[in-house]
C-alpha positions in Angstrom: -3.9 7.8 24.6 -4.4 4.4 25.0 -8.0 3.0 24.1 -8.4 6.0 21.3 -7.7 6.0 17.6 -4.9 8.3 17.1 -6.4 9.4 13.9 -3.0 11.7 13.2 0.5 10.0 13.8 3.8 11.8 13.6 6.1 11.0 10.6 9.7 10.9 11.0 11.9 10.9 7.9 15.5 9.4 8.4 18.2 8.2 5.9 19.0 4.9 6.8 18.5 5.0 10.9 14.7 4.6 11.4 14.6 1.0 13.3 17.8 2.0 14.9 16.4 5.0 16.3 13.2 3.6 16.9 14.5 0.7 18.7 16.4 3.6 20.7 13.7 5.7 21.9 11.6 2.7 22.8 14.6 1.5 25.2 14.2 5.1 26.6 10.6 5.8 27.1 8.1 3.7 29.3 5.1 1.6 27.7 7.1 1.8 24.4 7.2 -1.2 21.4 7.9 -1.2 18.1 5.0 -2.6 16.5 5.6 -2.9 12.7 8.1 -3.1 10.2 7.4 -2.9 6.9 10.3 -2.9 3.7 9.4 -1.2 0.6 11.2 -2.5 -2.1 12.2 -0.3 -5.2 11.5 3.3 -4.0 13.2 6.6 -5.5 15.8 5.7 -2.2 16.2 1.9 -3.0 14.7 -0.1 -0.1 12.6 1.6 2.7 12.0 0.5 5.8 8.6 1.5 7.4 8.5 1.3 10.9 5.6 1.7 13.0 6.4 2.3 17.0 4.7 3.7 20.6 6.7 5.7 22.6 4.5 6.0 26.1 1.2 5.7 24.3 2.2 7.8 21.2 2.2 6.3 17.9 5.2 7.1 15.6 5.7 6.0 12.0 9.1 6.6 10.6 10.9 5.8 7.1 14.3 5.2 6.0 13.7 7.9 3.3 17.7 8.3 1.8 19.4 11.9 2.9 17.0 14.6 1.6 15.5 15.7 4.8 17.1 16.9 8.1 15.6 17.4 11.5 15.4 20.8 12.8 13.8 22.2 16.1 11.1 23.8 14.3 9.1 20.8 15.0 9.8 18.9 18.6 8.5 16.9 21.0 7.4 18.0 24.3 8.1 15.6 27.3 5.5 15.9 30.0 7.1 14.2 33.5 3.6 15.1 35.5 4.4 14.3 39.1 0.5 13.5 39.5 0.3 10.3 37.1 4.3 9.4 37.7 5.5 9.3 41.5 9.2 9.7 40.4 9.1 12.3 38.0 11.2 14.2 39.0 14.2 11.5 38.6 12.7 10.0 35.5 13.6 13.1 33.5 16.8 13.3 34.3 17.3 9.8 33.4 15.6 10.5 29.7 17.2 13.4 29.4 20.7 11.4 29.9 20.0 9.0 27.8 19.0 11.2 25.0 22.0 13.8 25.5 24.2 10.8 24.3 26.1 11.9 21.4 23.3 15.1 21.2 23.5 18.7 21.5 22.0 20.4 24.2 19.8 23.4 22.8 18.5 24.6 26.5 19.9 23.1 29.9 18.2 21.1 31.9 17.2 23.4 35.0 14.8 25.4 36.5 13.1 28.5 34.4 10.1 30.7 35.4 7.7 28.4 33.6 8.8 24.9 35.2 11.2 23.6 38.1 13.1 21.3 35.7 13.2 21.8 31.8 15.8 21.2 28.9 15.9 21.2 25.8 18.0 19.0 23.6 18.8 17.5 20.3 19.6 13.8 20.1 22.0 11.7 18.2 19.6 11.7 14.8 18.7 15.3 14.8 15.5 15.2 16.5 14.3 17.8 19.0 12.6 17.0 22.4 11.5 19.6 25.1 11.3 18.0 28.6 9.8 19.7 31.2 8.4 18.3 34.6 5.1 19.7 34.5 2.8 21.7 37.3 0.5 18.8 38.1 -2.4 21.5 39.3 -2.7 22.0 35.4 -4.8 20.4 32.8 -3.9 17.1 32.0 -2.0 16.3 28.3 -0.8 13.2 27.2 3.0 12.3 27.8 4.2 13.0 24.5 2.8 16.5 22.9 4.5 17.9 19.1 5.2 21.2 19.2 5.7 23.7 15.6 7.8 26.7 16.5 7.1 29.4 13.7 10.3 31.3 13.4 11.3 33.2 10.3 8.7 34.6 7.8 6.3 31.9 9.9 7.0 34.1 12.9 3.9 35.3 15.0 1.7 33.0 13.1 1.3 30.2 15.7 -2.2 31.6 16.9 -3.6 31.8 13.5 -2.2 28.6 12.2 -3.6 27.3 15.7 -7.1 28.3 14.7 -6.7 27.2 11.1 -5.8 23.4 12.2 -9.0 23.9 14.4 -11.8 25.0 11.7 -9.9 21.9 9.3 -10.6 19.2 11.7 -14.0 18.2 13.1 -12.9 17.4 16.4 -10.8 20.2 17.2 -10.1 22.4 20.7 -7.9 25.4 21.7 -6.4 24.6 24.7 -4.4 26.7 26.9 -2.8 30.2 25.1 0.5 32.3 26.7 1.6 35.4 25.0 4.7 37.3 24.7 4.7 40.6 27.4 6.7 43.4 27.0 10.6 43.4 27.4 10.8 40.1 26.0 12.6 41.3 22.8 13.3 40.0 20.0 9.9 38.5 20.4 7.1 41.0 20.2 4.5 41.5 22.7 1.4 39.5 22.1 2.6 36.8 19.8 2.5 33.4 21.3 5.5 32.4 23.6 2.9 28.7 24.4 -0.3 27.5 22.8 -1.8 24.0 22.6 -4.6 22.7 21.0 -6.2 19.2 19.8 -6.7 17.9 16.8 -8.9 14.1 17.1 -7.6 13.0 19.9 -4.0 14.2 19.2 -3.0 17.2 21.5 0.2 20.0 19.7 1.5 22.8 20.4 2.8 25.9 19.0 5.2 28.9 19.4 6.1 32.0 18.3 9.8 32.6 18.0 11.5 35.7 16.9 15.3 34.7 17.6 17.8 34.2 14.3 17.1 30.5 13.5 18.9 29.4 10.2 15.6 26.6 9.9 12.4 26.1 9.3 9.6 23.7 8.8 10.7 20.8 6.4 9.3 17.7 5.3 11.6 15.0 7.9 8.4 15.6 10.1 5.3 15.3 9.1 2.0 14.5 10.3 -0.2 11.4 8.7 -3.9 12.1 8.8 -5.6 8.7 8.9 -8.9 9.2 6.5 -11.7 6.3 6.1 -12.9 7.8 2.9 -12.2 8.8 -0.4 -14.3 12.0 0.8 -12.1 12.9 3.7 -9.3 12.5 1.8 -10.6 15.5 -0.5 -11.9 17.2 2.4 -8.0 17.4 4.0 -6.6 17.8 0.5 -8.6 20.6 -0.7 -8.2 22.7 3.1 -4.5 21.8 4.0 -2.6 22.1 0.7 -1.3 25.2 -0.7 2.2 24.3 -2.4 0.9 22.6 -5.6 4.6 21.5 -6.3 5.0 19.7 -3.2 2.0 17.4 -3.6 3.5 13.8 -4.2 2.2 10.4 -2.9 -0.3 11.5 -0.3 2.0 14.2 0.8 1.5 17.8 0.5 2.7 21.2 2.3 0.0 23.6 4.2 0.2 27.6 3.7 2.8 27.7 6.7 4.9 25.3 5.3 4.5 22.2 7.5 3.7 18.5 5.6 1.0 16.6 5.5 0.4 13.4 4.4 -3.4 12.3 3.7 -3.5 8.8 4.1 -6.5 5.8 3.7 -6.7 3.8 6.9 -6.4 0.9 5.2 -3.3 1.6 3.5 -1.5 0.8 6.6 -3.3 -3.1 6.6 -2.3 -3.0 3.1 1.5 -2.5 3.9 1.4 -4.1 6.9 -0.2 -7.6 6.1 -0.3 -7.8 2.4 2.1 -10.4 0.4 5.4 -8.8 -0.8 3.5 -8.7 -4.7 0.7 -6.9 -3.1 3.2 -4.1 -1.3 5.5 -4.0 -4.1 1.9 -3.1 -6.3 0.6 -0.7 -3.6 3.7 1.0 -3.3 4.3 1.6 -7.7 0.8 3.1 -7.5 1.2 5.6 -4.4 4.6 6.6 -6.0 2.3 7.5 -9.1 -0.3 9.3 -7.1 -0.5 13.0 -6.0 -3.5 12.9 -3.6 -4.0 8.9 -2.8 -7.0 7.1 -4.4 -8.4 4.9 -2.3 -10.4 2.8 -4.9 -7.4 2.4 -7.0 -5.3 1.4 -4.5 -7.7 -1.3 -3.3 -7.7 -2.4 -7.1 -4.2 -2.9 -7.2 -3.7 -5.0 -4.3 -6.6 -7.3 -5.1 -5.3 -7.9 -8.4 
């Protein structure tokens, strides 16, 4: 990751824990700093805290949002330990995976599986999901840190065609790799996708079919910022990604398989991150008034 724009960044909504947790998983990961923080005064939840981290070369935001949005494992965060770029892998993710099962719930144990000699899968203190899995380092190379979307539900057996929809939306888009379910893997049905991956400028997901009972689904404490340059690609994202007119709010909006968005100017983020508390606090009242985020506005405002 490190020398590229990462054009789409994560979003992780908390209550009131984003530093804390941020500060956290930076103690745990390697090559990891947080590299902002930003307070938004007078929100709908009081004051926000922005923060801005890198967890081994991936670039998180997160938000002290107030309690409307929980974690689920329909979105996670695969954990590549690739014994080809890190000599101890193997003992580096048993040491993440300990320090993340502190006061979290272990969803898979950590062991060996068909697809990978050591892989868990676990839920930390905050709610968030993370798949660690020492990878085969014969295979392609992906960045450490990889989100995954697991379409369970009414979403189930839509992966593959949500994969090729995120492909035709973005310019620089690739399929990567693609593993179906065989038969005798019931509940799931044959030929929906047990692993896919696929990259989207410069940021690498993955996606999954998964027909088991899950009581969740895809919910707006993760979402993914797309970075825009222009009032043009702004439109551009809007007009292909949104199709939940009610859930468009301050750059934010919800695609047809229910996972958020949020179409953001580039500059926004030197706006929050170096402007005077007057210029925030004016950026800030005129996002909260925005659907879809107007770039010439919002440079109007904070020159004001």
């Amino acid at each position: 990751m490190t020398g590229t724009i990462q054009n789409i960044v994560p979003h992780l909504w908390y209550d009131k824990e984003a530093r804390e947790a941020a500060e956290y998983y930076a103690s745990i990961f390697p090559d990891s700093q947080i590299t902002n923080v930003t307070t938004l005064h007078d929100t709908p939840s009081g004051d926000a805290d922005l923060v801005s981290f890198e967890l081994w070369g991936q670039k998180f935001m997160a938000i002290n949002g107030g309690p409307y949005f929980e974690f689920n494992p329909s979105v996670s965060f695969f954990v590549n330990f690739d014994p080809s770029r890190e000599k101890d892998a193997s003992k580096m993710i048993v040491e993440v995976w300990n320090r993340l099962s502190e006061g979290g719930t272990v969803l898979m144990p950590l062991d060996q599986y068909p697809f990978s000699e050591k892989y868990g899968w676990i839920q930390d203190r905050y709610g968030l999901s993370w798949q660690l899995i020492l990878t085969n380092p014969e295979g392609e190379e992906r960045p450490a840190i990889v989100p995954s979307l697991l379409f369970v539900g009414d979403k189930c057996g839509k992966a593959e065609e949500a994969l090729h929809f995120y492909v035709s939306v973005f310019a620089d888009a690739k399929q990567g790799h693609i593993a179906h379910y065989p038969q005798g893997m019931e509940p799931n049905k044959e030929g929906t996708t047990m692993f896919a991956d696929f990259m989207l400028e410069n940021q690498w997901l993955a996606a999954m079919d998964s027909a088991e009972n899950h009581p969740f689904g895809f919910n707006e404490a993760i979402s993914f910022m797309v970075y825009c340059d222009t009032q043009e690609e702004i439109d551009d994202y809007w007009d292909k990604l949104s199709a939940h007119p009610e859930a468009e709010q301050c750059g934010w909006l919800k695609d047809q398989y229910g996972v958020s968005w949020q179409i953001v100017p580039r500059e926004m983020d030197k706006m929050l991150s170096s402007g005077t508390s007057e210029q925030i606090a004016r950026v800030n009242k005129a996002v909260l008034q925005m659907k879809k985020l107007d770039l010439a506005k919002l440079q109007d405002v904070y020159k004001e």
